[in-house]
OpenMM code with the backbone's topology and positions (N, CA, C; nanometers):
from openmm import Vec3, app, unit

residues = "UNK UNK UNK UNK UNK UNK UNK UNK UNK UNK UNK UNK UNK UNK UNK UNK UNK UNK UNK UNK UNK UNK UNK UNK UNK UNK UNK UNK UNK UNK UNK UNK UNK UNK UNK UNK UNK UNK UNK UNK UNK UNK UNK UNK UNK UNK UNK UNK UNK UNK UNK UNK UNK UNK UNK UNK UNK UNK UNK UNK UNK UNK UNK UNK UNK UNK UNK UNK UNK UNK UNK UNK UNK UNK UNK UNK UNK UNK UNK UNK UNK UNK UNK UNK UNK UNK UNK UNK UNK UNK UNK UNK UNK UNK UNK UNK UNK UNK UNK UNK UNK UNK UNK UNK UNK UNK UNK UNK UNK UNK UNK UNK UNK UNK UNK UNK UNK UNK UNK UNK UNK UNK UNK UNK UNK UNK UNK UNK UNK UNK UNK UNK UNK UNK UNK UNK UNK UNK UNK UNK UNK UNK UNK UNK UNK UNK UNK UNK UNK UNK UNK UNK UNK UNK UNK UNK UNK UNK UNK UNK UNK".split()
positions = [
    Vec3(0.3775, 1.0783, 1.8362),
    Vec3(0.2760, 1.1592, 1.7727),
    Vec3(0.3339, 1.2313, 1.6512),
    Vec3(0.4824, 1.2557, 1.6322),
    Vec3(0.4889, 1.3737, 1.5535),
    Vec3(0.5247, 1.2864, 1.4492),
    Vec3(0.6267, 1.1490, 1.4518),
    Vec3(0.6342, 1.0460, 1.3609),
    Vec3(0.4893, 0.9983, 1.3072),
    Vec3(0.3665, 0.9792, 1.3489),
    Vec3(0.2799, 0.9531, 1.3271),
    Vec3(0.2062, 1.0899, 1.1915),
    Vec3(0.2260, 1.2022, 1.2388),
    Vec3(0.1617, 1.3009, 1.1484),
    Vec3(0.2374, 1.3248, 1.0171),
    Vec3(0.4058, 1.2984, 1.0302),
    Vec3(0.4985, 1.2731, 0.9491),
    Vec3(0.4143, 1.1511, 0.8526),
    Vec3(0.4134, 1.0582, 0.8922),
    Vec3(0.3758, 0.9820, 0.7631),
    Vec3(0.2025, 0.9403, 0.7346),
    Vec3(0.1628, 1.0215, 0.7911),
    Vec3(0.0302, 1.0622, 0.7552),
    Vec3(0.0569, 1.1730, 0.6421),
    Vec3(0.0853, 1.2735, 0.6745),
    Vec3(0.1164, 1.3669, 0.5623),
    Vec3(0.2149, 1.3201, 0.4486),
    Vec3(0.3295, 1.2766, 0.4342),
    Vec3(0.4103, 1.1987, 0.3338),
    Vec3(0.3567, 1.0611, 0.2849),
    Vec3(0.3235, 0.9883, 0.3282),
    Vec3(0.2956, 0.8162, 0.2996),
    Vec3(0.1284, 0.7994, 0.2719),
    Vec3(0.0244, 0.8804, 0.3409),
    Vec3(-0.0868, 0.8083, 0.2889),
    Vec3(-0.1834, 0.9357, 0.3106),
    Vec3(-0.1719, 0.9856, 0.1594),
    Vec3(-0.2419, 1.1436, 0.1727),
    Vec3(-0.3468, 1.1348, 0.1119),
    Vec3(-0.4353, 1.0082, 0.0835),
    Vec3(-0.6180, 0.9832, 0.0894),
    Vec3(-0.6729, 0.8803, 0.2031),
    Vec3(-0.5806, 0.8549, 0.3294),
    Vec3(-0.6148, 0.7481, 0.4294),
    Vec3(-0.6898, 0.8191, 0.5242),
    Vec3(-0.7713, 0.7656, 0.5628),
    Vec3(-0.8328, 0.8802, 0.6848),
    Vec3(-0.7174, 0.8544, 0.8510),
    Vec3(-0.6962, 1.0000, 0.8858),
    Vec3(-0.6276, 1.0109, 1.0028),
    Vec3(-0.6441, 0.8495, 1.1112),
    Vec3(-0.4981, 0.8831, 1.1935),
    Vec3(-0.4623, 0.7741, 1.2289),
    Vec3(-0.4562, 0.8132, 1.4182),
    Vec3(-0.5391, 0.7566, 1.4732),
    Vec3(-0.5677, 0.8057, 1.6009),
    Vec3(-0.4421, 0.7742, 1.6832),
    Vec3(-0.3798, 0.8499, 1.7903),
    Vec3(-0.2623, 0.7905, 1.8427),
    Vec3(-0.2586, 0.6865, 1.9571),
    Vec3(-0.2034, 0.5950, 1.9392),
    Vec3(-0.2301, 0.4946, 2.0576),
    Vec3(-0.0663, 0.4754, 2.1019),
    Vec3(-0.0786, 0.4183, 2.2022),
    Vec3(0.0514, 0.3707, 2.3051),
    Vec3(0.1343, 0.2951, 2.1860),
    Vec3(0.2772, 0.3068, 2.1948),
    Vec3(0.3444, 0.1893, 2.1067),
    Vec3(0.3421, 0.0303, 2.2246),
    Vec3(0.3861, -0.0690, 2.1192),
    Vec3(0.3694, -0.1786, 2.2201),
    Vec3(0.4972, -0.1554, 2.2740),
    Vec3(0.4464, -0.2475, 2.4059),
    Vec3(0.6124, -0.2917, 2.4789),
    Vec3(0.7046, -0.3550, 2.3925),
    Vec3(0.7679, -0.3673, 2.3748),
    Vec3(0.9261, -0.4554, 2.3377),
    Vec3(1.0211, -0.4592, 2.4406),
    Vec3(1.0727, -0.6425, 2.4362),
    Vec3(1.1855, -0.6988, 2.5193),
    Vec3(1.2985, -0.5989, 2.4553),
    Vec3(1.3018, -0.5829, 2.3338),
    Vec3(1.4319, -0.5442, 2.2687),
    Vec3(1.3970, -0.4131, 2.2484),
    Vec3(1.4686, -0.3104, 2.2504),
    Vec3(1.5020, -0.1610, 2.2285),
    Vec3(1.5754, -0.1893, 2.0717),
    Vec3(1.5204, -0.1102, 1.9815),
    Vec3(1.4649, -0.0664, 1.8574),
    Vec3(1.5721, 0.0853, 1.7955),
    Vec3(1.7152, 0.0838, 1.7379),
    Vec3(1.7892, 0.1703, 1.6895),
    Vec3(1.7372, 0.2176, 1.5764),
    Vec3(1.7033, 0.3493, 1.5456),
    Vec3(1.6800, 0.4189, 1.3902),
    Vec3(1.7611, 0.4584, 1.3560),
    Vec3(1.8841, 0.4683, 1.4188),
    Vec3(1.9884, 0.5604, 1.3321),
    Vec3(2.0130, 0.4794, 1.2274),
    Vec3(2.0536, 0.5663, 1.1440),
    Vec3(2.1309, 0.5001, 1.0064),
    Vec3(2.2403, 0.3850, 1.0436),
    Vec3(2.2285, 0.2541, 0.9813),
    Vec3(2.3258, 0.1775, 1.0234),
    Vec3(2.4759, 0.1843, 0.9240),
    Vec3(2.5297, 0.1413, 0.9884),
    Vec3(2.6388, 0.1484, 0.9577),
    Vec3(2.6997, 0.0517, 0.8208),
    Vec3(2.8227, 0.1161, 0.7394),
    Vec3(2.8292, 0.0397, 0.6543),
    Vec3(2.8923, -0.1284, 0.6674),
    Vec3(2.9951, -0.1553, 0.7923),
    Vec3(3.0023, -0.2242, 0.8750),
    Vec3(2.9349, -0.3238, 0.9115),
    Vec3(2.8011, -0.2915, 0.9836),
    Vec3(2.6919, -0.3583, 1.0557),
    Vec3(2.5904, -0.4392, 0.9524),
    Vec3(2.6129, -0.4332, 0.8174),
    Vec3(2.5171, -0.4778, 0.7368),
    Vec3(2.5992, -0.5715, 0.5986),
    Vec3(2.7032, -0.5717, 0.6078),
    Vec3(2.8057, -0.6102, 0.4930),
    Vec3(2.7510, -0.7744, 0.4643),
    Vec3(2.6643, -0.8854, 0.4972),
    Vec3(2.6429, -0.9813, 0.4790),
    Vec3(2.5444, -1.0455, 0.4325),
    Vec3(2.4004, -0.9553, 0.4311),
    Vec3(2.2609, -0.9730, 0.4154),
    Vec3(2.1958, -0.7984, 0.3442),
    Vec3(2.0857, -0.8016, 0.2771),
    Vec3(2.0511, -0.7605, 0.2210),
    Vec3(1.9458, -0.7036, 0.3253),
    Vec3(1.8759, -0.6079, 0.2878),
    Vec3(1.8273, -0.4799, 0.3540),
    Vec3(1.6669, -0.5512, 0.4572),
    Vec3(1.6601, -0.5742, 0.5582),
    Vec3(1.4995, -0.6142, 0.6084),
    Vec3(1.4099, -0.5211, 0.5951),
    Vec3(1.2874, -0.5875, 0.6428),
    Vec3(1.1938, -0.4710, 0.6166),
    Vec3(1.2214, -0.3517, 0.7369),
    Vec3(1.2049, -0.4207, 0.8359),
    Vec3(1.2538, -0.2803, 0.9441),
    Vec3(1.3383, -0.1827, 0.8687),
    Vec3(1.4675, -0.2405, 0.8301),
    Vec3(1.5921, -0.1291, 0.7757),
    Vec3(1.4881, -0.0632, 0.6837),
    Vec3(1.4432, -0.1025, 0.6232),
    Vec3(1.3607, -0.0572, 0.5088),
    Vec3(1.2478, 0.0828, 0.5518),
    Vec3(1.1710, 0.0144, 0.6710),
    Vec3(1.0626, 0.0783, 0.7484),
    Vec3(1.1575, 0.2577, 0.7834),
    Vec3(1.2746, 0.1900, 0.8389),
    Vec3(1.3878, 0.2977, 0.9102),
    Vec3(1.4316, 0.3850, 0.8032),
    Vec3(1.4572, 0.3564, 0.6915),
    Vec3(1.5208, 0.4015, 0.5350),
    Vec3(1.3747, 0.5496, 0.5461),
    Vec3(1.2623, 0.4780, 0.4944),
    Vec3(1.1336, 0.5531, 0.5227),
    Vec3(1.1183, 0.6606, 0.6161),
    Vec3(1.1668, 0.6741, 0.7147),
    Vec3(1.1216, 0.7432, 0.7735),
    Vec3(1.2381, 0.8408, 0.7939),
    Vec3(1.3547, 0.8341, 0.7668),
    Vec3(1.4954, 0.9247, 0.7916),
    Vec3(1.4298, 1.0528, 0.6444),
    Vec3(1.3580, 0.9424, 0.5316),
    Vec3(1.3370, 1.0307, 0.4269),
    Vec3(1.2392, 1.1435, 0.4797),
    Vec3(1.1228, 1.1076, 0.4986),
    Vec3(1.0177, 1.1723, 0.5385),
    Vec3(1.0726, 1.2899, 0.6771),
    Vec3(1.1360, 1.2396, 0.7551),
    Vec3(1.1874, 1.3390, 0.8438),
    Vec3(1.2683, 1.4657, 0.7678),
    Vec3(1.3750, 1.4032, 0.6760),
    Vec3(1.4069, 1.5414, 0.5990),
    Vec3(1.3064, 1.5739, 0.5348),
    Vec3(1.2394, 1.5166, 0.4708),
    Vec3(1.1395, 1.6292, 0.3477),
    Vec3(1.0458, 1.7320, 0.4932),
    Vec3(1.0497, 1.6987, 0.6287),
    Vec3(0.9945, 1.7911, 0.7288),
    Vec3(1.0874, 1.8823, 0.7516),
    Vec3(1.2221, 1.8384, 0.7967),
    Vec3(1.3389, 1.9524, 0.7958),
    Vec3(1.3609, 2.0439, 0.6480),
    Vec3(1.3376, 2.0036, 0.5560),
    Vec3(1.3237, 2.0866, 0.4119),
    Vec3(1.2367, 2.1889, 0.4232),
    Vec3(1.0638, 2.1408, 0.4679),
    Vec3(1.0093, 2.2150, 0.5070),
    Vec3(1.0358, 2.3632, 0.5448),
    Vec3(1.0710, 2.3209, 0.6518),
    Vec3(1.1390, 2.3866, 0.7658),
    Vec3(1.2080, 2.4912, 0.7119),
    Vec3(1.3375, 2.5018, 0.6258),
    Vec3(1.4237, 2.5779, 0.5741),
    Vec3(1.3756, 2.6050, 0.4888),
    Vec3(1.2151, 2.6134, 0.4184),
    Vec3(1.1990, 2.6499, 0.2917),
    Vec3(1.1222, 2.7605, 0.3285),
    Vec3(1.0161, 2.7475, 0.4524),
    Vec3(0.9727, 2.8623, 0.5358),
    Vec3(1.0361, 2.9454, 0.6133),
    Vec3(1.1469, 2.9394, 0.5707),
    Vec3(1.2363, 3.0625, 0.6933),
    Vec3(1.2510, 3.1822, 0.6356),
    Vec3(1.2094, 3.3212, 0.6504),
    Vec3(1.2541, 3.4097, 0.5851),
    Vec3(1.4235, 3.4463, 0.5854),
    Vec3(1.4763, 3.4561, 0.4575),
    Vec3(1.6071, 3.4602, 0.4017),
    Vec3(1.6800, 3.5907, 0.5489),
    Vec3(1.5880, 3.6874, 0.5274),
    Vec3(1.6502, 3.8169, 0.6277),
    Vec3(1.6507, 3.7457, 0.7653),
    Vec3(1.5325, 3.6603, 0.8271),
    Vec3(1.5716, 3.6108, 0.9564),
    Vec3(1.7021, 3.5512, 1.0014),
    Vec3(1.6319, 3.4622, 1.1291),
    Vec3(1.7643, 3.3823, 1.1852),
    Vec3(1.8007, 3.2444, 1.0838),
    Vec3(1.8639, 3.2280, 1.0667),
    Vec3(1.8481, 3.0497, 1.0022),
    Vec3(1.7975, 2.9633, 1.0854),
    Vec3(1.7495, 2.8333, 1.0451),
    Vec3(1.7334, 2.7437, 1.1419),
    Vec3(1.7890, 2.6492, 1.2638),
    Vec3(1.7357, 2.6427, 1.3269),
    Vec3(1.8473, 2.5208, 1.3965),
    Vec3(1.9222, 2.4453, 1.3476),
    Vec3(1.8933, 2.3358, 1.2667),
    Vec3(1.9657, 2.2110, 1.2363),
    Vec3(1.9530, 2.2806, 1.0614),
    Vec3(2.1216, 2.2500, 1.0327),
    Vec3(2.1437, 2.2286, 0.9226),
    Vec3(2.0301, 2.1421, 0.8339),
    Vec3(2.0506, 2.1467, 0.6791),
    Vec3(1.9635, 2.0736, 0.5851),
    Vec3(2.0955, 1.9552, 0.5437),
    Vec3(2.0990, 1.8694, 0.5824),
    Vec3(2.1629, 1.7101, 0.5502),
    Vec3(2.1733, 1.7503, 0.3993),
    Vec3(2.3028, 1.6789, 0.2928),
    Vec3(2.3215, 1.6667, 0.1913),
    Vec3(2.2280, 1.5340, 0.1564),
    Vec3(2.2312, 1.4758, 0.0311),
    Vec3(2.2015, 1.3658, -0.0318),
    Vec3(2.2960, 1.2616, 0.0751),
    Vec3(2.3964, 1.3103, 0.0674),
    Vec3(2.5216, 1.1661, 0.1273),
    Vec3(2.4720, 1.2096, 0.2571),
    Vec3(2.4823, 1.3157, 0.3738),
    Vec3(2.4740, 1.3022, 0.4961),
    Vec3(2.3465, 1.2505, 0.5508),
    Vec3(2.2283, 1.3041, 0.4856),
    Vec3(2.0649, 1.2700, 0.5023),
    Vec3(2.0960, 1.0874, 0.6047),
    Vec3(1.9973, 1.1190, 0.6734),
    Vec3(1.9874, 0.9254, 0.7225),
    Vec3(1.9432, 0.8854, 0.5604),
    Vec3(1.8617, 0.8481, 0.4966),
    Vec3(1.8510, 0.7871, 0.4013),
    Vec3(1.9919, 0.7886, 0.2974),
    Vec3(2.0386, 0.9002, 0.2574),
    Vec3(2.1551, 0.8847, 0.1863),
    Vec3(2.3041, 0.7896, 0.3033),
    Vec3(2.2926, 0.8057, 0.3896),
    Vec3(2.3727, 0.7570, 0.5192),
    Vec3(2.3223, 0.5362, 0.4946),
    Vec3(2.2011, 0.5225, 0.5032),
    Vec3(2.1665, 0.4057, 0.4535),
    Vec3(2.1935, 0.3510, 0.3339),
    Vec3(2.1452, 0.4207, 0.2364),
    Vec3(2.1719, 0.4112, 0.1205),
    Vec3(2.3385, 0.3655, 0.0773),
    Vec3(2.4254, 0.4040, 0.1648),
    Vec3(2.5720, 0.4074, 0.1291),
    Vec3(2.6102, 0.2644, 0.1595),
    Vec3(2.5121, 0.1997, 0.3314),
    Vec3(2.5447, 0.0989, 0.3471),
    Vec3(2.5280, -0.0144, 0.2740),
    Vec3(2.4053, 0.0062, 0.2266),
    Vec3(2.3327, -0.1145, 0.0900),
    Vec3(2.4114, -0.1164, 0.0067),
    Vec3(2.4813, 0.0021, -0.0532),
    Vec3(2.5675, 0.0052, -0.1889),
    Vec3(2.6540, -0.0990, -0.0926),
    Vec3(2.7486, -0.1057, -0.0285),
    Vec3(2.8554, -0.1963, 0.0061),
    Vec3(2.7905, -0.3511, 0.0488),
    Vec3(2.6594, -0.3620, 0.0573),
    Vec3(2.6263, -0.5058, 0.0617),
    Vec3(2.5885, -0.5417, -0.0383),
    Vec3(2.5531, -0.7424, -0.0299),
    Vec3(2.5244, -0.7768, -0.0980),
    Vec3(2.3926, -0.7335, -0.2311),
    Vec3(2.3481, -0.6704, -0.2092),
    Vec3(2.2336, -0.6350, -0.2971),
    Vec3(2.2781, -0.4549, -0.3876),
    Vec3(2.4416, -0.4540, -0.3366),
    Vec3(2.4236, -0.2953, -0.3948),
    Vec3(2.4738, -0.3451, -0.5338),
    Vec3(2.4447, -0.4068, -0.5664),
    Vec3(2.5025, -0.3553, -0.7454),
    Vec3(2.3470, -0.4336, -0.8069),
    Vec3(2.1970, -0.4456, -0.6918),
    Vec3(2.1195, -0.4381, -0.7741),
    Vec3(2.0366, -0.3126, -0.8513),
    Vec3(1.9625, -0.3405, -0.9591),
    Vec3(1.8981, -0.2487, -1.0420),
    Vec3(1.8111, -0.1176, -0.9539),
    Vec3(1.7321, -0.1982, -0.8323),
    Vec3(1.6600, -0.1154, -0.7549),
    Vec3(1.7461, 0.0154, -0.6568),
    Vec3(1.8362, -0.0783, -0.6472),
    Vec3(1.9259, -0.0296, -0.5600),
    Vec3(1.9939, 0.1144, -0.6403),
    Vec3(2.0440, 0.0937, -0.7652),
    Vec3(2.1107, 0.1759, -0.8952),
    Vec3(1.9680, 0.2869, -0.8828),
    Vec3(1.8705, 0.2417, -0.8760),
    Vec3(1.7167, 0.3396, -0.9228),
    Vec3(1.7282, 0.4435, -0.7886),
    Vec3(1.7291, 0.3645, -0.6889),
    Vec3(1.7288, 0.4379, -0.5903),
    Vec3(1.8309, 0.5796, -0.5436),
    Vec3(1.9287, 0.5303, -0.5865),
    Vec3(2.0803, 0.6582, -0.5539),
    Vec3(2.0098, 0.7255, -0.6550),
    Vec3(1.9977, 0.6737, -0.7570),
    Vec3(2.0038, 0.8105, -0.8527),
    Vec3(1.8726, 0.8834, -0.8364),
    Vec3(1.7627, 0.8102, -0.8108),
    Vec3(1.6076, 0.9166, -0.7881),
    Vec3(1.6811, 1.0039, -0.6578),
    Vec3(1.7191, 0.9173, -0.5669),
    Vec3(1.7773, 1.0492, -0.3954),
    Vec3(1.8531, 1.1505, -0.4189),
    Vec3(1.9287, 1.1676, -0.5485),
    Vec3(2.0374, 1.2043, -0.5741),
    Vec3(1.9395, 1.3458, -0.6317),
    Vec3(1.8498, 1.2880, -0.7439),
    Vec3(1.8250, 1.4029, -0.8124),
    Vec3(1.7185, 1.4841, -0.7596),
    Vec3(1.6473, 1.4084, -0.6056),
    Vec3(1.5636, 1.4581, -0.5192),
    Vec3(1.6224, 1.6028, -0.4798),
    Vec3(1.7650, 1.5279, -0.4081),
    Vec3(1.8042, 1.6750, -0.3317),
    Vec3(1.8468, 1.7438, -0.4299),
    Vec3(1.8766, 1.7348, -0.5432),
    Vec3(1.9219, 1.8728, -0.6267),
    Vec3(1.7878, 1.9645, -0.6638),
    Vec3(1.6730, 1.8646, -0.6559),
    Vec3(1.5783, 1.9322, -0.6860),
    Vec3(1.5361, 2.0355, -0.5719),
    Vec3(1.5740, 1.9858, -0.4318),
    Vec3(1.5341, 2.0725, -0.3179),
    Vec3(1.6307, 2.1629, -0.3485),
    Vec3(1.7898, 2.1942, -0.3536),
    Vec3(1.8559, 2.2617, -0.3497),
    Vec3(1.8001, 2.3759, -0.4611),
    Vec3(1.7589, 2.3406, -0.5646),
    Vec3(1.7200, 2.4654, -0.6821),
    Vec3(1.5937, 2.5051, -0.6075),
    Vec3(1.4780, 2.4485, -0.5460),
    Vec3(1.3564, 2.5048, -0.5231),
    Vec3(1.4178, 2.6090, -0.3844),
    Vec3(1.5130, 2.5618, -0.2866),
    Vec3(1.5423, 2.6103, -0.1955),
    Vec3(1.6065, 2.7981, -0.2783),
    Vec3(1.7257, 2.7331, -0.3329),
    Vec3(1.7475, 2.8926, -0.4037),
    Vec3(1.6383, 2.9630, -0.4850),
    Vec3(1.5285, 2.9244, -0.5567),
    Vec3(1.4297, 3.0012, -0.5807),
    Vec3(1.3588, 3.1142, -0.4475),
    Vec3(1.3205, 3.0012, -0.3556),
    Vec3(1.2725, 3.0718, -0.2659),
    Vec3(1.3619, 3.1542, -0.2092),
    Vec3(1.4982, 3.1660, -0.1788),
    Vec3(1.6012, 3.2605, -0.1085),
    Vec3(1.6074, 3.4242, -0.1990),
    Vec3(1.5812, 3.3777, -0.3469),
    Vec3(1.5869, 3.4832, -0.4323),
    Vec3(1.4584, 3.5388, -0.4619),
    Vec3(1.3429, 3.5027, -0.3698),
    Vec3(1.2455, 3.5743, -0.3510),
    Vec3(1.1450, 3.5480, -0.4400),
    Vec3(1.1731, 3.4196, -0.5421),
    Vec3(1.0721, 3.3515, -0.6466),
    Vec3(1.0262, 3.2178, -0.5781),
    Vec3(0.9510, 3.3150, -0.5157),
    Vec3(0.8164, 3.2025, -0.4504),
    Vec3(0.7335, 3.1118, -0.6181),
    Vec3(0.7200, 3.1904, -0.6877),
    Vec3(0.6562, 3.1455, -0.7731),
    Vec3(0.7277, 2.9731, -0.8783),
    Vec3(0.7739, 3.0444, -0.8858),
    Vec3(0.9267, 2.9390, -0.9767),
    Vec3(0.9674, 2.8299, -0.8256),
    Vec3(0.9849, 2.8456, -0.6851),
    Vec3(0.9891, 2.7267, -0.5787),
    Vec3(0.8628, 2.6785, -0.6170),
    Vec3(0.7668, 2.7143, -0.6119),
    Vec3(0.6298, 2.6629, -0.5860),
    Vec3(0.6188, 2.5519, -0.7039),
    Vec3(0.6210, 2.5879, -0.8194),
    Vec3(0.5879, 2.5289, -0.9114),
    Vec3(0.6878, 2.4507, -0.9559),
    Vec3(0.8322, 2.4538, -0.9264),
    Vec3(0.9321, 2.3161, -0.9353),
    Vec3(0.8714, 2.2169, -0.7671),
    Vec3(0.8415, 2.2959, -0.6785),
    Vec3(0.7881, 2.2117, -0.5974),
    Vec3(0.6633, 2.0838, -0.5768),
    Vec3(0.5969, 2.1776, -0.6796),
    Vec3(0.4662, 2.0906, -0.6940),
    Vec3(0.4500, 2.0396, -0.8347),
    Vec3(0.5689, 1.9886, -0.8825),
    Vec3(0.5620, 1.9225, -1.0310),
    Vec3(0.6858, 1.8308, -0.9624),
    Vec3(0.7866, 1.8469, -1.0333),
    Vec3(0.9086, 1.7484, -1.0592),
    Vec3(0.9327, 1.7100, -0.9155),
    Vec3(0.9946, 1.8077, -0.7659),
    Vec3(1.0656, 1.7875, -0.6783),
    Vec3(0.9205, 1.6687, -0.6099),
    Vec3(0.7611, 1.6934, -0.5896),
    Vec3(0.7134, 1.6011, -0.5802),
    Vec3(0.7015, 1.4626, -0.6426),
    Vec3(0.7381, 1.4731, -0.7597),
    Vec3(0.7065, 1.3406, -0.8148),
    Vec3(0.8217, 1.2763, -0.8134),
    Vec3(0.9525, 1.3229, -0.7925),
    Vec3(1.0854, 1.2486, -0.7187),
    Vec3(1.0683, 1.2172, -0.5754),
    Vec3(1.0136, 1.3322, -0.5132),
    Vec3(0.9812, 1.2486, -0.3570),
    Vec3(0.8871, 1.1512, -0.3524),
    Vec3(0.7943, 1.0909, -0.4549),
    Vec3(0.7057, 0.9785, -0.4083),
    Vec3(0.7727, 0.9048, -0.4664),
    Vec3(0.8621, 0.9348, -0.6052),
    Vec3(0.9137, 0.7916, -0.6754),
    Vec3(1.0215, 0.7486, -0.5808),
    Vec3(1.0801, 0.8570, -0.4959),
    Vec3(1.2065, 0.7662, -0.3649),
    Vec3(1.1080, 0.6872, -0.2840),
    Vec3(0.9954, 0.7099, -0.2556),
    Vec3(0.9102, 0.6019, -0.1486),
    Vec3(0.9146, 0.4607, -0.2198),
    Vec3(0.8033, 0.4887, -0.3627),
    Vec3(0.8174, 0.4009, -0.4195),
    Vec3(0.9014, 0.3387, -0.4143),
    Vec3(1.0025, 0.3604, -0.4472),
    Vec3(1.1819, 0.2654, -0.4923),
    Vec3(1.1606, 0.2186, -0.3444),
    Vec3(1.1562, 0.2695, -0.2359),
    Vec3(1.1908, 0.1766, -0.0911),
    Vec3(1.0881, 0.0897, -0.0481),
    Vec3(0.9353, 0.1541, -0.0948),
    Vec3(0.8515, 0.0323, -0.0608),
    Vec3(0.8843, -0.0701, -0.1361),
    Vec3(0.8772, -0.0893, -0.2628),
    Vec3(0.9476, -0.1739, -0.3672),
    Vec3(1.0339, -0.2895, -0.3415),
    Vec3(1.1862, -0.1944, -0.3015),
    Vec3(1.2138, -0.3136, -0.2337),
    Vec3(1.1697, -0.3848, -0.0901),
    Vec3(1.1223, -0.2983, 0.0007),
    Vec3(1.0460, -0.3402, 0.1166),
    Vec3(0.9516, -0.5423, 0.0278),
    Vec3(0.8854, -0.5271, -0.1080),
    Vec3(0.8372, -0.6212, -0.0934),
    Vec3(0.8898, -0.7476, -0.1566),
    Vec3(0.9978, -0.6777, -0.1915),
    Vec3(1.0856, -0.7947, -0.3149),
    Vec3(1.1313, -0.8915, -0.1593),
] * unit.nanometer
topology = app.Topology()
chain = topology.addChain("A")
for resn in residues:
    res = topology.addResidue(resn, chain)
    for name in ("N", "CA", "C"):
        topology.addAtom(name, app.Element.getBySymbol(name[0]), res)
């Protein structure tokens, strides 16, 4: 359910709501963690990895959330905010660079839009800590959004190449 409202809210924000139903059975049990750089060194990214890439993103831009609503005087949050490199998507991202497809163009588009994503969270994050809601808000809802849909983009993208 909560993966489900996750990319209802990130992935398709004029679709009408998505009712929750049972997942199917599967013979095979289904890993999301970030794979390893190791585990992928021979073939180029599937759509699953791809599907998985998707959703490590969207889970941080919920944990961002998260730390962007915390008042500075409170407690901090539970879970740390992932860097660009630690994030599951930056964690994926590292593995593709070492396979066959990392020295493509999409691939080059991609580090650098993730890259300049999280710097963009990191400045909206210190706005809001310094009490300029106004100045978060409005790097939030200009630039730091239109880097978070152009990282979808770049992964659906390659999802269809």
């Amino acid at each position: 359910m909560r993966l489900q409202k996750i990319l209802q809210f990130f992935s398709r924000p004029n679709a009408k709501p998505v009712t929750p139903t049972a997942p199917p059975k599967a013979d095979v049990e289904i890993d999301l963690a970030p794979c390893g750089a190791g585990e992928r060194s021979n073939r180029a990214p599937d759509r699953l990895e791809l599907q998985t890439a998707i959703i490590h993103h969207l889970e941080w831009c919920v944990l961002f959330n998260e730390h962007l609503s915390v008042d500075a005087s409170g407690p901090a949050p539970l879970a740390p905010l992932p860097s660009a490199a630690d994030s599951g998507l930056g964690q994926w991202i590292g593995s593709v660079r070492n396979g066959p497809s990392g020295n493509a163009p999409e691939v080059d588009a991609l580090i650098q839009e993730h890259q300049h994503f999280h710097q963009l969270a990191l400045k909206a994050l210190a706005f809001a800590r310094q009490g300029r809601m106004d100045l978060a808000s409005t790097l939030l809802n200009t630039e730091f959004e239109r880097s978070r849909a152009r990282v979808l983009e770049l992964l659906r993208g390659m999802q269809k190449s």
